[in-house]
N, C-alpha and C positions, 0 to 999 in steps of 0.2 A: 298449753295454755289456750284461753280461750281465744284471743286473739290472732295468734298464729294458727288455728285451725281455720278461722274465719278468712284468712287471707290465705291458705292455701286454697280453702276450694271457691273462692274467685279466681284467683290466678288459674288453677285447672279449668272452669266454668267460660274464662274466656279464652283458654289458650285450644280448649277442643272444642269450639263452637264449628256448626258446618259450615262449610262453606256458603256464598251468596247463592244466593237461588235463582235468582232473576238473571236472565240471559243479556249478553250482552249484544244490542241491538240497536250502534253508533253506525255503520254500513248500513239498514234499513232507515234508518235518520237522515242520516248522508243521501240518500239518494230520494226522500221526498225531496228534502229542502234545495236540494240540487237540478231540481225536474223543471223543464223550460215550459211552464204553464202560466206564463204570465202574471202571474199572483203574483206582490209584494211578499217580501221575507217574513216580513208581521203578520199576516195571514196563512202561510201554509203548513202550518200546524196541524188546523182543522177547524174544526165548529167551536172549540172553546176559545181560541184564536180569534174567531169572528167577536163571538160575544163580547169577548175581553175588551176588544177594537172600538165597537158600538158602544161599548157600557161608556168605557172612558172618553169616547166623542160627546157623546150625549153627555156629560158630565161636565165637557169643555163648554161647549155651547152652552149649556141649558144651565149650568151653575151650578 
């Protein structure tokens, strides 16, 4: 039936998906945000960290 065909090849469809792809790179994290450069933890992300900072200061002040 058409039903049961429909739900075997999801079930196959997810059960042989590859694996993630994206590396895992919590040790390279770990060791920016751990690095003694006097930065606030809010900031050492990077540039979109900054902006983020600014956008929502300006936001507080400025209304």
């Amino acid at each position: 039936s058409l039903p049961r065909q429909v739900s075997q090849a999801l079930a196959r469809s997810f059960s042989s998906t590859a694996r993630n792809r994206f590396e895992n790179r919590v040790a390279e994290k770990q060791k920016i945000f751990q690095a003694d450069n006097d930065l606030p933890v809010h900031l050492k992300g990077g540039a979109a960290d900054n902006i983020l900072y600014r956008v929502t200061m300006g936001l507080c002040l400025g209304g």
